[in-house]
C-alpha positions as a Python dict, from the first residue, in 0.01 Angstrom:
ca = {
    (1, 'X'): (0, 0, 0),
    (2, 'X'): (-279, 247, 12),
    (3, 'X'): (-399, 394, -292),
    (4, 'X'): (-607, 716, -283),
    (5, 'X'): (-817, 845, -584),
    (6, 'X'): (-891, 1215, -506),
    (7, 'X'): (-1210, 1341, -752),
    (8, 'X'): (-1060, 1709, -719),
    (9, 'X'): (-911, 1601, -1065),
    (10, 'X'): (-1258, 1604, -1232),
    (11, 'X'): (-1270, 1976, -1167),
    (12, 'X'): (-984, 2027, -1408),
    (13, 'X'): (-1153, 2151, -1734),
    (14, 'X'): (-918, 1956, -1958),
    (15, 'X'): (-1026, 1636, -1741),
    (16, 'X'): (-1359, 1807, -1861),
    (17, 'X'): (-1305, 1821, -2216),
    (18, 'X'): (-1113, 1486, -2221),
    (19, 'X'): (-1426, 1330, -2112),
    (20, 'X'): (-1665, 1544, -2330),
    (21, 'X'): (-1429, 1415, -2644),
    (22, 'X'): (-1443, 1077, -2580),
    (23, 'X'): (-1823, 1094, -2573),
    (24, 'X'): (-1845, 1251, -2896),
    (25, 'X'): (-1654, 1043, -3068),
    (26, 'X'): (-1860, 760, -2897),
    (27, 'X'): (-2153, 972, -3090),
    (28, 'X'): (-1981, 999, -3419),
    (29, 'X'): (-1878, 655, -3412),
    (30, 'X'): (-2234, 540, -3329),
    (31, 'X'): (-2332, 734, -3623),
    (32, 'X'): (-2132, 629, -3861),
    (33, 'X'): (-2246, 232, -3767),
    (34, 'X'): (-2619, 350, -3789),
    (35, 'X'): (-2558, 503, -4142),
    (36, 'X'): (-2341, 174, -4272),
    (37, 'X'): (-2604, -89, -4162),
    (38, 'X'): (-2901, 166, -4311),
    (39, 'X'): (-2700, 157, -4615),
    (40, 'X'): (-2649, -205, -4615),
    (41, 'X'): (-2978, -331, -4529),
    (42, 'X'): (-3085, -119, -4867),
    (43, 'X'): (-3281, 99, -4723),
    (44, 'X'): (-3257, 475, -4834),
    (45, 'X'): (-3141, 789, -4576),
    (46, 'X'): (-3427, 1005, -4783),
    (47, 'X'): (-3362, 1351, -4831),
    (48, 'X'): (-3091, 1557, -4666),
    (49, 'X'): (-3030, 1517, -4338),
    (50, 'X'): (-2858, 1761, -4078),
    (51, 'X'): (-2562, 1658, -3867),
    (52, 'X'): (-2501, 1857, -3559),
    (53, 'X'): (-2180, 1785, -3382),
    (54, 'X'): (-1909, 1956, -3277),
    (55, 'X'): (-1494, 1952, -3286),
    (56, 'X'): (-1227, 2080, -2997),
    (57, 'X'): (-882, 2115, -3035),
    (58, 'X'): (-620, 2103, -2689),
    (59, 'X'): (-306, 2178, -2689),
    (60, 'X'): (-18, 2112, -2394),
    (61, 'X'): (281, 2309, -2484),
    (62, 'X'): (393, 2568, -2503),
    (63, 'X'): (66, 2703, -2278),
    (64, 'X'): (-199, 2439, -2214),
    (65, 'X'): (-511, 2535, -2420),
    (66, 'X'): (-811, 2400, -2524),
    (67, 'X'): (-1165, 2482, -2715),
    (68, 'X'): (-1455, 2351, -2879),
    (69, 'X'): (-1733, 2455, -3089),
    (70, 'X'): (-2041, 2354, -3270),
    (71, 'X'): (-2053, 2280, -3617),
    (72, 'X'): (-2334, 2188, -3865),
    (73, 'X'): (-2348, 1966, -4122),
    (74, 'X'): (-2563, 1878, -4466),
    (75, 'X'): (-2598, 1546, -4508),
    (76, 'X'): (-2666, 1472, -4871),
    (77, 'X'): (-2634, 1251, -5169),
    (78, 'X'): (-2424, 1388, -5419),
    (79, 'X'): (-2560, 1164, -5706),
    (80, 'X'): (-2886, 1245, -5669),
    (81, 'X'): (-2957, 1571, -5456),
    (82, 'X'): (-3285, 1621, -5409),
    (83, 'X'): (-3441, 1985, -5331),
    (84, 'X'): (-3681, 2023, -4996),
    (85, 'X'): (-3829, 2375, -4854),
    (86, 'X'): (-3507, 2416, -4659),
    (87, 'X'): (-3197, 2270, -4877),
    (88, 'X'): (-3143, 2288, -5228),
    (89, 'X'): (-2832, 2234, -5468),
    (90, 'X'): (-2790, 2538, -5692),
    (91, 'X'): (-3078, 2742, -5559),
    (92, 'X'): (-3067, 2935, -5267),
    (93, 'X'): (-3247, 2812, -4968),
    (94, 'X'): (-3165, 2873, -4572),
    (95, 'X'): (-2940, 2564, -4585),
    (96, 'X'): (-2790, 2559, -4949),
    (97, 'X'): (-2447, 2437, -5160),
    (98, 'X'): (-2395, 2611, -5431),
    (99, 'X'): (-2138, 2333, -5713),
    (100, 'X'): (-1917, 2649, -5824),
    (101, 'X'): (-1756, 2657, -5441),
    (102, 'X'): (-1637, 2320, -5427),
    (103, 'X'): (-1379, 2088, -5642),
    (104, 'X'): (-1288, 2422, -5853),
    (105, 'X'): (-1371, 2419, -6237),
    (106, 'X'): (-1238, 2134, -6381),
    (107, 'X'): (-1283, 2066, -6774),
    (108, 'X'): (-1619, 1841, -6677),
    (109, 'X'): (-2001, 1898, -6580),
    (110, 'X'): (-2055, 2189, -6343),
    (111, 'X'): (-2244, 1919, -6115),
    (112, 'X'): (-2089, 1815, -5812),
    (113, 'X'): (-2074, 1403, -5902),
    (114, 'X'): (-1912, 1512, -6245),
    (115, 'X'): (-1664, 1661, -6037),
    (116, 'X'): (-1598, 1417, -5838),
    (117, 'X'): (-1593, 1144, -6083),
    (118, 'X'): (-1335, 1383, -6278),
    (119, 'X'): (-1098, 1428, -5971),
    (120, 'X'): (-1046, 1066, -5878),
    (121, 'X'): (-1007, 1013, -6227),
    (122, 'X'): (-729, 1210, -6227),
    (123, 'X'): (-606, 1183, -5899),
    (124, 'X'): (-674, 842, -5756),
    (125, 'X'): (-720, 592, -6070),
    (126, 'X'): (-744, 594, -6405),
    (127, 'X'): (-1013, 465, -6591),
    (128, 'X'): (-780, 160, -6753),
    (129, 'X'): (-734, 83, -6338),
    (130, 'X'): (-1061, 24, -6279),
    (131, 'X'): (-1143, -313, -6140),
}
């Protein structure tokens, strides 16, 4: 039995993007481990950090498409944001978050950890639950 591999089939741009995906979620995933041992050894991230990555979306049927694009992220910690020259909470800078925009207005703080804390309070478990 002879078995042929023919490397035409790397040509093929979803053989392409197939590839391309797997290697970012190699990234991601390689991320995520850096940030869970930096957190565990008790060391601190520091200020906010930017993420660049990107996500793609294929589909097969019923017309085989694909795409990707970039996409940038703030890293930062919502208990205790700290402001730098470029990112602030609440105060405009080139890369800012302004609290009103996210987790709507519930009857808490305006901050974004208030928020938070009220929304899985409500949604997730309730302070009796707690362990």
């Amino acid at each position: 039995m002879y078995v042929h591999f023919d490397s035409s089939g790397w040509n093929d741009a979803l053989t392409k993007n197939a590839i391309m995906n797997e290697l970012w979620i190699a990234l991601v995933v390689g991320a995520l481990i850096f940030v869970y041992f930096l957190y565990r050894s008790g060391k601190s991230v520091g200020g906010p950090q930017l993420v660049v990555c990107s996500t793609s979306h294929s589909r097969f049927f019923p017309v085989r498409h694909s795409f990707t694009y970039p996409l940038l992220y703030i890293f930062f910690r919502i208990d205790k944001p700290t402001t730098s020259s470029f990112f602030a909470v609440d105060k405009w800078r080139i890369f800012h978050v302004r609290s009103d925009d996210y987790l709507g207005a519930p009857p808490c703080g305006k901050t974004l950890m208030e928020k938070l804390r009220w929304h899985l309070e409500q949604h997730v478990f309730r302070p009796t639950e707690r362990r």
